[in-house]
C-alpha positions in Angstrom: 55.1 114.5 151.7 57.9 115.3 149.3 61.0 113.4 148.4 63.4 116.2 150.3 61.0 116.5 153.4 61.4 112.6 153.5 65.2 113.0 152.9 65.5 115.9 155.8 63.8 113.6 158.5 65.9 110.7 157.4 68.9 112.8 157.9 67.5 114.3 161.2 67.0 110.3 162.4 70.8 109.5 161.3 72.8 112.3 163.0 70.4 111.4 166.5 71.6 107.9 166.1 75.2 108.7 165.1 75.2 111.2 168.5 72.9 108.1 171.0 76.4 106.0 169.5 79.2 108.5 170.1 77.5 108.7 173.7 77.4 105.0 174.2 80.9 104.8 172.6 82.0 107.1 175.2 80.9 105.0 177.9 82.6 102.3 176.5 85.5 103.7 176.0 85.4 104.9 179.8 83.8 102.6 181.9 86.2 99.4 181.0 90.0 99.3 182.4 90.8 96.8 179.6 91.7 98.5 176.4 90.6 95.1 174.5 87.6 94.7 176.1 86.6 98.4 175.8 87.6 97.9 171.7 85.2 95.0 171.5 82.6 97.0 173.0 83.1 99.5 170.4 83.0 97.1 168.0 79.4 96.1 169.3 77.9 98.9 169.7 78.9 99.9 165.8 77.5 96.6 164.9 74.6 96.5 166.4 74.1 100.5 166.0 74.9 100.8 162.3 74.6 98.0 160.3 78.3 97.1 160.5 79.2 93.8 158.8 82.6 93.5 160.0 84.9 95.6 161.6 88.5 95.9 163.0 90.3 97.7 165.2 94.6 97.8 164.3 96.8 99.2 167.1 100.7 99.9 166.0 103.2 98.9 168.8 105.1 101.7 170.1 108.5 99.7 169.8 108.9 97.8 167.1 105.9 99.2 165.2 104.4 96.0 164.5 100.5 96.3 163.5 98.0 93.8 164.8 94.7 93.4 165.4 93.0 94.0 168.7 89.9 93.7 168.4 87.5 92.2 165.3 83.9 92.0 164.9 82.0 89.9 161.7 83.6 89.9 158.6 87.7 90.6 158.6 89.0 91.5 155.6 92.5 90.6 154.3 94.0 94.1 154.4 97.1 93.1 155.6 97.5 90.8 152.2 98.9 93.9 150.2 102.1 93.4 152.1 102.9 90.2 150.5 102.4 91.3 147.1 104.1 95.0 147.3 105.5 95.6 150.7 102.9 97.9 151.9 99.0 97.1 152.9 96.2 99.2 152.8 96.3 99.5 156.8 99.7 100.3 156.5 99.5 103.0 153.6 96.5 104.3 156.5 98.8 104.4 159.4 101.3 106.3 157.5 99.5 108.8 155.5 97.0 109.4 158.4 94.1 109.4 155.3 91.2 107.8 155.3 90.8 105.0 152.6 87.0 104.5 151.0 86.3 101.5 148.8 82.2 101.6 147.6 82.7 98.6 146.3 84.6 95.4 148.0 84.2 93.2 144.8 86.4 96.1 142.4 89.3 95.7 144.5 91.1 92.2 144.4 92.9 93.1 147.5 89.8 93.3 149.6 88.1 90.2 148.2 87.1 87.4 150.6 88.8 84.4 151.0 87.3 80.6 152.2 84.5 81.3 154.6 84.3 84.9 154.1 83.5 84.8 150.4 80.6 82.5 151.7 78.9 85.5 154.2 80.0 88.0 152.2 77.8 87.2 148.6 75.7 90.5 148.6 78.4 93.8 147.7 79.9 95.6 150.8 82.0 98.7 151.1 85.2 99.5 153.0 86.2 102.5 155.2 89.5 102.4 157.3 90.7 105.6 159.2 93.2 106.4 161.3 94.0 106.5 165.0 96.6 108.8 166.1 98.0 109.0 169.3 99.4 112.6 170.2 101.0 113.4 166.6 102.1 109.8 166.3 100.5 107.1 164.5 98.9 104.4 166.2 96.8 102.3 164.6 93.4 102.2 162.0 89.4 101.2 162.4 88.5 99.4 159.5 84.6 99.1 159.1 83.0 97.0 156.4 79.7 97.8 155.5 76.2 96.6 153.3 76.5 98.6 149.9 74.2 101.7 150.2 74.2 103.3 146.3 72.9 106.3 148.3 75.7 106.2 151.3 76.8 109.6 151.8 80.8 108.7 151.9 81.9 112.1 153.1 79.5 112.4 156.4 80.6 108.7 157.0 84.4 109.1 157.3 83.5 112.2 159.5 81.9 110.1 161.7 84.5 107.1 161.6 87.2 109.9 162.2 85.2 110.7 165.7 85.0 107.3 166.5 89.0 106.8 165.5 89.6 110.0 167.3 88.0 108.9 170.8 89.8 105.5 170.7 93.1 107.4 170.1 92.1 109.7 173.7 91.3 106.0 175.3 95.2 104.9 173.7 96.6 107.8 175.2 94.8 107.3 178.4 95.6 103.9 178.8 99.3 104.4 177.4 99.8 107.4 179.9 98.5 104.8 182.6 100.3 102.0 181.5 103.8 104.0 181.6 102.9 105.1 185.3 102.0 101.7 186.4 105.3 100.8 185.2 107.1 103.9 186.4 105.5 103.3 189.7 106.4 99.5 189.8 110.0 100.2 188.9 110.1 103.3 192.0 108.5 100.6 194.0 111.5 97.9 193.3 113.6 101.2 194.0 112.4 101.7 196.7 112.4 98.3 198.3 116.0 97.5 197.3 116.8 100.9 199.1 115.0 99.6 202.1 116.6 96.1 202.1 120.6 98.1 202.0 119.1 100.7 204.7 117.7 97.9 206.8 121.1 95.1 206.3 122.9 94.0 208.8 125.2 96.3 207.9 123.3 99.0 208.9 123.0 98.3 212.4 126.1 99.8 213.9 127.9 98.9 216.3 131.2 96.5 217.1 130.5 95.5 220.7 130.0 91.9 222.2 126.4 93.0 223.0 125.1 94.6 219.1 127.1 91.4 217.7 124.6 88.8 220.0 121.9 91.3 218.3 123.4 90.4 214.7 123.8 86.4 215.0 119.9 86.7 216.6 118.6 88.8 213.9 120.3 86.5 211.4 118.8 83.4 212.8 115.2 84.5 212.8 115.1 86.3 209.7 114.8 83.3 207.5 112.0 82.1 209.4 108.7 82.4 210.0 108.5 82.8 213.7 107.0 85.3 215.7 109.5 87.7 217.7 109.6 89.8 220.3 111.8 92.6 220.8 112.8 93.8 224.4 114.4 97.0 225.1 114.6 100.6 226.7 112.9 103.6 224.8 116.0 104.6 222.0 117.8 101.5 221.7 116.5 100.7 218.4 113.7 98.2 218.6 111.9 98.8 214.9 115.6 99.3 213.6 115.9 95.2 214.6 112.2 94.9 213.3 113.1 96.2 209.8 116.3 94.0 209.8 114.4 90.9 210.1 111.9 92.1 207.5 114.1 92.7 205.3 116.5 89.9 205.7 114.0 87.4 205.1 111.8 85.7 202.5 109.1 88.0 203.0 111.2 91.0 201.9 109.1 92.1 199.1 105.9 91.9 200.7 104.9 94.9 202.7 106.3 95.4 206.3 103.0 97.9 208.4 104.0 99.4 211.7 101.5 100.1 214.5 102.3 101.9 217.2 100.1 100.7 220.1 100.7 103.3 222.4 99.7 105.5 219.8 96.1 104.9 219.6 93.1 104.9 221.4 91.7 101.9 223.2 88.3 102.2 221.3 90.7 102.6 217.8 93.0 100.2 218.0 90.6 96.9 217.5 89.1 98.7 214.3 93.2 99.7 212.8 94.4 96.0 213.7 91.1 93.9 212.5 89.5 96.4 210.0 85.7 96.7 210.4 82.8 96.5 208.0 80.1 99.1 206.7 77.9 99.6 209.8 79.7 98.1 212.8 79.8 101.5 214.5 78.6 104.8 214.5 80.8 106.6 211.3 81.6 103.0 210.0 80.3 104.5 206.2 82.0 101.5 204.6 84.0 98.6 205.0 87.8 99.0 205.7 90.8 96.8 206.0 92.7 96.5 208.9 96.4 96.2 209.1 96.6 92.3 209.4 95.3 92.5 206.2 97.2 95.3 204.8 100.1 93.3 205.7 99.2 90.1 203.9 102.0 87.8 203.2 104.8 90.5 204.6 105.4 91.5 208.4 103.2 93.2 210.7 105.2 95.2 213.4 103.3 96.0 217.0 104.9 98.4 218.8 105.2 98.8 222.5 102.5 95.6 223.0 102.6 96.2 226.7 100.3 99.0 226.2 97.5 96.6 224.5 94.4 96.2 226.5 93.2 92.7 228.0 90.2 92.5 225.3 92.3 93.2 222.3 94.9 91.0 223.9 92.4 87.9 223.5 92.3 88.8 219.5 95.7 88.7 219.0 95.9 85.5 221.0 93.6 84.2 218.6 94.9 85.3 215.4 98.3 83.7 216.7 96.7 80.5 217.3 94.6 80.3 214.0 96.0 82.5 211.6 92.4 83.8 210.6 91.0 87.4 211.7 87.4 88.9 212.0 86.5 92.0 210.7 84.4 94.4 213.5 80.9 93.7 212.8 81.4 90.7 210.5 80.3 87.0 211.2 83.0 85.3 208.5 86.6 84.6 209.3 89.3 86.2 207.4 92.3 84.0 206.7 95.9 85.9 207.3 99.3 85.0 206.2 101.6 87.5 208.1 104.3 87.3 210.1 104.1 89.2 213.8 106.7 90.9 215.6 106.2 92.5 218.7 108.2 95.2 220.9 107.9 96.5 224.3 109.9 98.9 226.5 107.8 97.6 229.6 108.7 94.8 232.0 106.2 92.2 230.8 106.7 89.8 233.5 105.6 92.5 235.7 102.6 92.8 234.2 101.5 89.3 234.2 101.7 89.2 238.0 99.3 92.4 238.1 97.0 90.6 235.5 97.4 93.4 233.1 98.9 90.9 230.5 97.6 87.7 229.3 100.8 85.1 230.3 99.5 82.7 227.3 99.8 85.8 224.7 103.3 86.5 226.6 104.5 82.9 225.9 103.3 82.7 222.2 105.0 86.3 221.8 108.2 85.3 223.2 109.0 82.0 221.2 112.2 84.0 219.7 113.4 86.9 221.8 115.7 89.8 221.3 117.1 91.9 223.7 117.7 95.1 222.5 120.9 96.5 224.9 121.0 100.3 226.0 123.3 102.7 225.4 125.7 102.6 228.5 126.4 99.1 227.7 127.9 99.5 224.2 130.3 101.9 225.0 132.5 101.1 222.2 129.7 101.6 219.5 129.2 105.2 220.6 131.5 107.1 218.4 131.1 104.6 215.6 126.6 106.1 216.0 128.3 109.4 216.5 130.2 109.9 212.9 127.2 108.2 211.5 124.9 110.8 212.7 127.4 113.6 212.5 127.9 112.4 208.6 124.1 112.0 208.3 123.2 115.8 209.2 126.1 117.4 208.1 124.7 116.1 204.2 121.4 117.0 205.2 121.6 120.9 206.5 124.5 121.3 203.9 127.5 121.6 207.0 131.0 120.7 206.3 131.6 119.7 209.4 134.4 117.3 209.3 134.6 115.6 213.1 134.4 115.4 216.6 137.3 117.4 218.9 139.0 114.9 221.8 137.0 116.9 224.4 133.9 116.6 223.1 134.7 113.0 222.1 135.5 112.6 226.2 131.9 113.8 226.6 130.1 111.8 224.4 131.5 108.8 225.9 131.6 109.4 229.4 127.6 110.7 229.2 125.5 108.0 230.5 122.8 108.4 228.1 119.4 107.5 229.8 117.7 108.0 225.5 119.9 105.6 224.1 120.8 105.9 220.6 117.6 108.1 220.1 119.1 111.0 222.3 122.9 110.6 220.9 121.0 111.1 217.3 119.1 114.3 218.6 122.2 115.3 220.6 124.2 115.1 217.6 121.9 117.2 215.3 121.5 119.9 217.4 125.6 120.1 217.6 125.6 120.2 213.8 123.0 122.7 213.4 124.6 125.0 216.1 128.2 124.4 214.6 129.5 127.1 212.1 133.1 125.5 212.0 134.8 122.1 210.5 134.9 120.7 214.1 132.1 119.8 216.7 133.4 121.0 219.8 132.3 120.6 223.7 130.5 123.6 223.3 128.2 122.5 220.8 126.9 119.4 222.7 123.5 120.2 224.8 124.0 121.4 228.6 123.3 118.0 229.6 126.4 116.1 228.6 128.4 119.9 230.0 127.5 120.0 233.4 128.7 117.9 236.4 125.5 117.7 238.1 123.7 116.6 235.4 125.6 114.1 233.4 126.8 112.8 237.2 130.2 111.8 234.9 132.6 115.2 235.9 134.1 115.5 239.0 134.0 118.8 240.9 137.4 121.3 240.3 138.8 124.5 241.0 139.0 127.1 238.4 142.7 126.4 238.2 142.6 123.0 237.7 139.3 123.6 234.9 141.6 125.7 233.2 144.4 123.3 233.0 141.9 120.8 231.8 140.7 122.5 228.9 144.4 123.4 228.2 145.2 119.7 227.8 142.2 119.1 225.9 143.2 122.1 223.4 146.9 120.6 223.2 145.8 117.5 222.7 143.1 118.5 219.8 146.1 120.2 217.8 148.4 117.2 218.1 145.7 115.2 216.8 144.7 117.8 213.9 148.4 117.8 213.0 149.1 114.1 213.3 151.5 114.5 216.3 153.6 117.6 214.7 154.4 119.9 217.2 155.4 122.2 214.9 152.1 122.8 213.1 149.9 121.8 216.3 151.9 125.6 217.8 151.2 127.2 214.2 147.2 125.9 214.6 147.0 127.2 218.1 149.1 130.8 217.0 151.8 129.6 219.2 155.9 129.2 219.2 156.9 125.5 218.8 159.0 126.4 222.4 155.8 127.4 224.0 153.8 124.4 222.7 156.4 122.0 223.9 156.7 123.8 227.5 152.9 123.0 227.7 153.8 119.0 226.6 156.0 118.7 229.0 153.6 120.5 231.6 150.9 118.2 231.7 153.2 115.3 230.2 151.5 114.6 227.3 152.9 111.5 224.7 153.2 113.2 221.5 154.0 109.6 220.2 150.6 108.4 220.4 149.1 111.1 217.8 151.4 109.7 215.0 150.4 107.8 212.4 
């Protein structure tokens, strides 16, 4: 066989083993989260793939730009000791040139010799290649190999394939660097988001001024910093999970994660598998193990909603988990233990329920060890305008209205309604006024049929047309003077009026222009 025929078939073995490395490389590089660890493996493989005697992996901070190694294999060389002696290193001239740097021979360059121990391991001659890594069009750091002297070493098709090497590190950088930037994004939108939730969820933001929301404050405020389990008691609309979210919020456990479940919301033969989680094979579609929300809600708050609706079987669970603190996934054997604080709500008269046997007393008592009654509508009369402007200031930003405020008949309207929703249906009733209001004003007009009509709202008295007239003729005198701050002069201009006219009406229906001065 002839000297090129041998030389062919060496070359054919070389580029199979260079490619079996860039694909084992690639594996590396991808099948490891940690960017050190994934280096080392490259490291390895090069070692154990190519006769590498040392090599070195040099990542460039972003920042400050500081070099250091991160990761190393065999022998290190001291190509950082060029620095001392005339500012720049071989790694850094690398970096910044982006050009590879070949040295056959170790022992002809002083700045590569070995020092102590290495000059020990490293008696037979070795030769240096460093290239770079670039991330984007940015530098970002070198691989340095060190390698047995070959006087046959093609140099040329060994910094290609160091360059490839370099080059799918620098994609790994990038990844990782994109990733890492997210993560941190993402963490910082997280704290965002949290301290968004905390001002939304204050005390603050439960409105209201009346003897009854106040109770609700000083309550709130006294179980927040605690650990104890709540219940929440309370007509549909009054704002149960409002309350809920204040005491998550308010209290130690603020940055952990606060999970809702609605229990009227899901099946009987879902709810056990959302609450406890279940494991691969408990039932039929169980493909794989899942968490359930007590464990979602690890060391934060876990909110049930309308607990009345819980049946008997999952009732005895959730005594349990109250009286151990440890859950059981479906179809597991082993014990999971919890750390979450439970709060519980109900519309439903509990009590009730206990004497039918459709709720277990013993769950009702450890439920109730901190109760909170949430008070309708009709009893915080004082606290509905204050909900009204909110709302009204709420959708006005939201559809883009300019809508300013509410008109003294519609005002009379809102407040003599006796609102059987509760602060959900003055929300929706206040929407729908924006969204059908094309003025500065809401107006009697714009509120829903409901709060309009005598027979529904049972708050009007039956009149005559005469006396309906006169009625909204006071309420439009009355509007004015309050538009113009009790000048009757510009009230008569507003309604297209003469000032003798406008005070005719005043003294008609004996109106005290005093009391719309500021």
């Amino acid at each position: 066989m002839s000297n090129a025929s041998v030389s062919a078939g060496r070359d054919h073995t070389n580029e199979i083993r260079r490619l079996s490395t860039l694909l084992e490389i690639s594996q590396a590089l991808s099948g490891v989260l940690n960017l050190k660890a994934a280096l080392q493996s490259v490291l390895d493989i090069l070692e154990r793939r190519h006769q590498v005697v040392g090599g070195t992996v040099y990542l460039q901070d972003a920042e400050n730009h500081e070099v250091h190694a991160e990761a190393t294999v065999g022998i290190r060389l001291p190509t950082q000791r060029g620095r001392q002696r005339s500012g720049e290193s071989i790694t850094d001239r690398v970096i910044d040139t982006g050009k590879a740097v070949v040295v056959p021979r170790v022992s002809q360059e002083p700045a590569l010799a070995p020092q102590g121990g290495e000059r020990t391991r490293s008696a037979r001659e070795l030769t240096y290649i460093a290239v770079a890594i670039a991330v984007g069009r940015r530098p970002g750091g070198t691989l340095e190999v060190v390698l047995p002297f070959k006087s046959d070493r093609d140099y040329q098709r060994s910094v290609e394939f160091y360059r490839v090497v370099a080059s799918m590190i620098s994609q790994a950088l990038k990844l990782r660097r994109t990733m890492e930037a997210d993560r941190t994004r993402l963490a910082e939108e997280n704290e965002h988001l949290r301290d968004e939730l905390r001002d939304k969820y204050a005390f603050r933001s439960i409105i209201g001024n009346s003897a009854s929301i106040q109770q609700v404050y000083e309550q709130v405020a006294q179980v927040a910093r605690t650990n104890t389990t709540a219940l929440i008691r309370g007509e549909s609309g009054t704002g149960k999970e409002m309350i809920a979210h204040a005491i998550h919020y308010n209290s130690p456990r603020a940055k952990k994660p606060f999970i809702k479940v609605s229990c009227a919301a899901l099946p009987e033969s879902l709810i056990e598998s959302e609450l406890f989680g279940y494991e691969k094979g408990a039932f039929t579609g169980a493909q794989g193990s899942k968490k359930g929300r007590f464990e979602l809600a690890e060391g934060g708050t876990l909110f049930l909603d309308e607990i009345g609706d819980v049946s008997l079987s999952t009732q005895v669970k959730l005594l349990r988990v109250l009286q151990e603190r440890e859950i059981e996934r479906l179809g597991s054997t082993s014990s999971i233990r919890i750390n979450v604080r439970l709060i519980a709500a109900t519309h439903r008269p509990l009590e009730e329920l206990m004497e039918e046997g459709k709720f277990r007393a013993d769950l009702f008592y450890r439920l109730a060890v901190f109760t909170i009654f949430a008070p309708p509508l009709r009893e915080r009369k004082p606290d509905i305008m204050l909900l009204a402007d909110h709302f009204l200031e709420k959708y006005s930003r939201e559809h883009g209205k300019g809508i300013k405020r509410v008109s003294t008949p519609a005002i009379d309207m809102l407040t003599s309604y006796h609102w059987p929703g509760n602060v959900r249906e003055l929300e929706n009733t206040m929407e729908r006024a924006v969204l059908v209001c094309e003025g500065g004003v809401i107006h009697g007009h714009h509120l829903p049929p409901t709060l309009q009509t005598a027979e529904a709202s049972d708050t009007l008295a039956r009149q005559s047309l005469a006396e309906s007239v006169e009625a909204f003729e006071r309420d439009v005198l009355q509007d004015a003077l309050k538009t113009s701050r009790g000048s009757c002069a510009r009230a008569a201009r507003l309604l297209g009026t003469t000032e003798r006219i406008f005070n005719y009406k005043i003294r008609k229906y004996g109106l005290d222009v005093r009391r719309f001065k500021p």
